[in-house]
One Martini backbone bead per residue (centre of mass of N, CA, C, O) as a GRO file, in nm:
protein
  182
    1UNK     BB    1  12.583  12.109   6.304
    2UNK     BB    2  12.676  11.899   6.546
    3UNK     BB    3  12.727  11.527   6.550
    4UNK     BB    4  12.740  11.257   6.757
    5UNK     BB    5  12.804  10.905   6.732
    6UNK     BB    6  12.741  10.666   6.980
    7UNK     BB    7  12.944  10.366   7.045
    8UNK     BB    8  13.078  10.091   7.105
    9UNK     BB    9  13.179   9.938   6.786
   10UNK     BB   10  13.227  10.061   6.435
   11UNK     BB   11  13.401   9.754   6.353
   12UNK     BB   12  13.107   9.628   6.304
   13UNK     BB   13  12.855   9.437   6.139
   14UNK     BB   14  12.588   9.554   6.235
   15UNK     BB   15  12.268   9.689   6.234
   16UNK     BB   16  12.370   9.941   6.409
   17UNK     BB   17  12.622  10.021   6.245
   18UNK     BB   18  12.477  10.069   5.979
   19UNK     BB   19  12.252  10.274   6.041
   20UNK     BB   20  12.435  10.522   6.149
   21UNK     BB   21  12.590  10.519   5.875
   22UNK     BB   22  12.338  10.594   5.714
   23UNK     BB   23  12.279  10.858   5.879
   24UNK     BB   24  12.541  10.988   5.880
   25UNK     BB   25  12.601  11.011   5.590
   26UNK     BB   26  12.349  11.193   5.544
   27UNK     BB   27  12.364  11.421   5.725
   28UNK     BB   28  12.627  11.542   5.572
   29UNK     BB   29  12.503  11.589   5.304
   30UNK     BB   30  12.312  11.815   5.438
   31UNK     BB   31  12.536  11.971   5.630
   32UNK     BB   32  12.656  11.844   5.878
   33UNK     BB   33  12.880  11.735   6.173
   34UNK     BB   34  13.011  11.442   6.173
   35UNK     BB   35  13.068  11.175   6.470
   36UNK     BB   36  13.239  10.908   6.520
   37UNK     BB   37  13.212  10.675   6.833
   38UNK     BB   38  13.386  10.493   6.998
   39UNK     BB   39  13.452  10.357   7.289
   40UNK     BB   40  13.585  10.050   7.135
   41UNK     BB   41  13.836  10.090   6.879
   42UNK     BB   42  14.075  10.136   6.608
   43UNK     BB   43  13.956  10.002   6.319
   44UNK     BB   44  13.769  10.133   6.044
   45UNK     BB   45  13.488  10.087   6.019
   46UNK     BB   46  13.287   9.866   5.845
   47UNK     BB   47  13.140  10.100   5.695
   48UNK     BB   48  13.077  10.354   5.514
   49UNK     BB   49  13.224  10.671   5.483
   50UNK     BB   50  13.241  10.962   5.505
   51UNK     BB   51  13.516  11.171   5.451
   52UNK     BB   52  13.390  11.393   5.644
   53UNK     BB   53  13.382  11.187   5.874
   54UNK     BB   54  13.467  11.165   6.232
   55UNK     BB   55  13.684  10.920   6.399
   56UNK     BB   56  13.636  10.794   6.721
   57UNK     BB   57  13.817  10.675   7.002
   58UNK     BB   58  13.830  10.637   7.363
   59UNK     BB   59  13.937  10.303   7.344
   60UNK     BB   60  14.207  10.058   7.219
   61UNK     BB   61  14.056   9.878   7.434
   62UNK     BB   62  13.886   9.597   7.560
   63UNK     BB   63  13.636   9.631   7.817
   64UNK     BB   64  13.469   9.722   8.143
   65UNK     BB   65  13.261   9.989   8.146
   66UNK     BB   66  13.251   9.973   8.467
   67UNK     BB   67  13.543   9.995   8.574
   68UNK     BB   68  13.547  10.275   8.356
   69UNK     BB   69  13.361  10.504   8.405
   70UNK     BB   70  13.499  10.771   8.473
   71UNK     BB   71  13.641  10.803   8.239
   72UNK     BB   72  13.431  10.795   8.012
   73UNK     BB   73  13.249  10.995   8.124
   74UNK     BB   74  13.518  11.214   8.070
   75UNK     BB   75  13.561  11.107   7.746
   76UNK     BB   76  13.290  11.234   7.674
   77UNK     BB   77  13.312  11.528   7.768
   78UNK     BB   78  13.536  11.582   7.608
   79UNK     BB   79  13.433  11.549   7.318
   80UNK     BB   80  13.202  11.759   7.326
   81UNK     BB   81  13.395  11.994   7.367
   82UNK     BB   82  13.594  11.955   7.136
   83UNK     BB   83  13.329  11.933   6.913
   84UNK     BB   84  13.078  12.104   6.993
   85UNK     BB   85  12.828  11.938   7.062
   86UNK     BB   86  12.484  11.957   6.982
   87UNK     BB   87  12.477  11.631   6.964
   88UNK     BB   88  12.387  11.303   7.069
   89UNK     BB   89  12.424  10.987   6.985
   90UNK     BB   90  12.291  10.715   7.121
   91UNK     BB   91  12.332  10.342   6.967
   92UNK     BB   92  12.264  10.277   7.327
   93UNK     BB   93  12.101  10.242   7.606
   94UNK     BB   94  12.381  10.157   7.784
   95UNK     BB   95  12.469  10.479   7.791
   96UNK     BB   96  12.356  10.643   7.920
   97UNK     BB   97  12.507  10.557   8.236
   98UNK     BB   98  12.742  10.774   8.083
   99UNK     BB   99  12.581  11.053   7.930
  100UNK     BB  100  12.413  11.164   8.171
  101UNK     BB  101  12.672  11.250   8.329
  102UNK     BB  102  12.860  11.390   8.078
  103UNK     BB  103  12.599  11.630   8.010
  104UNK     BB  104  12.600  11.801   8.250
  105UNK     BB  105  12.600  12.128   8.203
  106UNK     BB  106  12.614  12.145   7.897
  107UNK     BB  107  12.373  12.157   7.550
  108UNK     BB  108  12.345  11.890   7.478
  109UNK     BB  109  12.208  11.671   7.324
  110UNK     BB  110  12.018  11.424   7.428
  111UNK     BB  111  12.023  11.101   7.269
  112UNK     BB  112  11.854  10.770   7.268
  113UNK     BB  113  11.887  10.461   7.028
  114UNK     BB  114  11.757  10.230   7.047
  115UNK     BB  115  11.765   9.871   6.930
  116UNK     BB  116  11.544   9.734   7.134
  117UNK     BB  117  11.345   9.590   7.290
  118UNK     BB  118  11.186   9.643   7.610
  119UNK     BB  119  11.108   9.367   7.680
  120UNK     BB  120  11.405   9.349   7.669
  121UNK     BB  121  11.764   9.281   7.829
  122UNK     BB  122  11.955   9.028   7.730
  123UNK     BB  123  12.071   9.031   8.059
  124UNK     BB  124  12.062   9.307   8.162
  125UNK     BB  125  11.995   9.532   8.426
  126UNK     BB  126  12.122   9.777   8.317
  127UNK     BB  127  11.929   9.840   8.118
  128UNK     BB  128  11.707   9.915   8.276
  129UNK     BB  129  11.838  10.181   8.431
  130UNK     BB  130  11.907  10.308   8.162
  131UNK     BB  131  11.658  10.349   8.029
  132UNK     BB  132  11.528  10.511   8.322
  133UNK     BB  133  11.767  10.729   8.267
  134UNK     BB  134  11.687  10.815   7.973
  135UNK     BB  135  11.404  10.911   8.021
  136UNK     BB  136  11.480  11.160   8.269
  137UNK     BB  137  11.761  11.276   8.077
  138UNK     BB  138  11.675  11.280   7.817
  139UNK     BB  139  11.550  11.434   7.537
  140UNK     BB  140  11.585  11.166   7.343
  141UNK     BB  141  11.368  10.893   7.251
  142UNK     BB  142  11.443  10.618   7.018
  143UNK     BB  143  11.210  10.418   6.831
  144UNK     BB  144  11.125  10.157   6.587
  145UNK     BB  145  10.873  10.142   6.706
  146UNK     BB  146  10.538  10.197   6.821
  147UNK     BB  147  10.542   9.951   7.062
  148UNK     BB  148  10.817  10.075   7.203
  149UNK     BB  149  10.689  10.335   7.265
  150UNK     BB  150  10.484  10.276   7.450
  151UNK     BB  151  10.609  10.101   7.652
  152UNK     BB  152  10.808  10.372   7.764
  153UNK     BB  153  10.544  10.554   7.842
  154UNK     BB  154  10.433  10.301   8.055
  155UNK     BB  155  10.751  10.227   8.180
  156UNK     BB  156  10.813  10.547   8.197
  157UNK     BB  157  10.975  10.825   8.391
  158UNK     BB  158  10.975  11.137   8.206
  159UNK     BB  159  11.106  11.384   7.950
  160UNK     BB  160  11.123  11.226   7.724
  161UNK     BB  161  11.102  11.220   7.433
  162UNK     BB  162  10.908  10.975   7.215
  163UNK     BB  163  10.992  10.810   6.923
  164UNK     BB  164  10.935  10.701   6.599
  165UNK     BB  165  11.211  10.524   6.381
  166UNK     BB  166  11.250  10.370   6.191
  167UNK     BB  167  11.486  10.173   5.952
  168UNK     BB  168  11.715  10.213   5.738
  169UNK     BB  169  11.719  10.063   5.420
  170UNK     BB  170  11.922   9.951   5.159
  171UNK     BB  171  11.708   9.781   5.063
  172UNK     BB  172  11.525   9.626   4.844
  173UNK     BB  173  11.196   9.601   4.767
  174UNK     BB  174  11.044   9.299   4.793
  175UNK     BB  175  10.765   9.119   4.578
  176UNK     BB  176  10.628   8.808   4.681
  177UNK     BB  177  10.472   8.590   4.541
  178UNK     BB  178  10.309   8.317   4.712
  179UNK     BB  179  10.252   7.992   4.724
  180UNK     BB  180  10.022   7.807   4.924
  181UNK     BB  181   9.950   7.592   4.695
  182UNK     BB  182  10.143   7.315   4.597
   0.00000   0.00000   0.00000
């Protein structure tokens, strides 16, 4: 099975961009292909990844992605065409305004997967739309939290299965017994 992992730019040091690269690196070693794809960003992920992983970049330069829509949308399509994608995963719910029609009438599971509380939109109206066009046309929406989950199939009407998948994570649990009487 092949999946890309679609993000706004994996040479960033986020925690979108660190959880992908770990469940990315995981995918791989049990044998899936797996490409990350970088929307704009030209230089080498930021998180390690398995050198089995292919790389790939839209745009070699920093846009407003709504000025360049169909081109990206067009660069989305050539994408999951070239490299045979049975899966996309979009790791911001932004994207699906681009995935949602660049996946249209081709085999690939479309995944959007959240990475904010659904009742905050950052200050982006498009978010709201892109949300509820991803509720409306992708196969599955991932989210965080169980409490997002709900949100998301009270406030959105579509047929995208909704799951809740907390995010993996590199560091040990640890257990602090803290004095609360100083």
């Amino acid at each position: 099975m092949k999946i890309i992992f679609l993000g706004g730019n994996f040479d960033l040091s986020g925690g979108t961009e660190r959880v992908a690269s770990i469940i990315a690196n995981e995918l791989t070693e049990i044998g899936y292909e797996v490409t990350i794809a970088s929307v704009q960003g030209v230089g080498q992920p930021f998180y390690p990844l398995d050198n089995r992983i292919k790389i790939r970049s839209l745009f070699s330069k920093v846009g407003r992605n709504l000025f360049r829509m169909p081109l990206l949308i067009h660069r989305i399509r050539k994408l999951l065409l070239e490299e045979k994608a049975d899966v996309l995963v979009s790791v911001e719910s932004m994207l699906a305004l681009f995935t949602v029609p660049a996946t249209v009438g081709l085999e690939t599971k479309n995944i959007c997967w959240e990475h904010f509380n659904f009742k905050h939109d950052l200050g982006r109206r498009g978010r709201r739309v892109a949300r509820q066009l991803a509720a409306r046309y992708c196969d599955v929406i991932v989210t965080l939290t169980e409490r997002d989950r709900s949100y998301w199939k009270a406030e959105t009407n579509g047929a995208a299965k909704i799951v809740a998948i907390p995010n993996p994570s590199p560091f040990p649990v640890q257990f602090i017994n803290y004095d609360l009487n100083p």
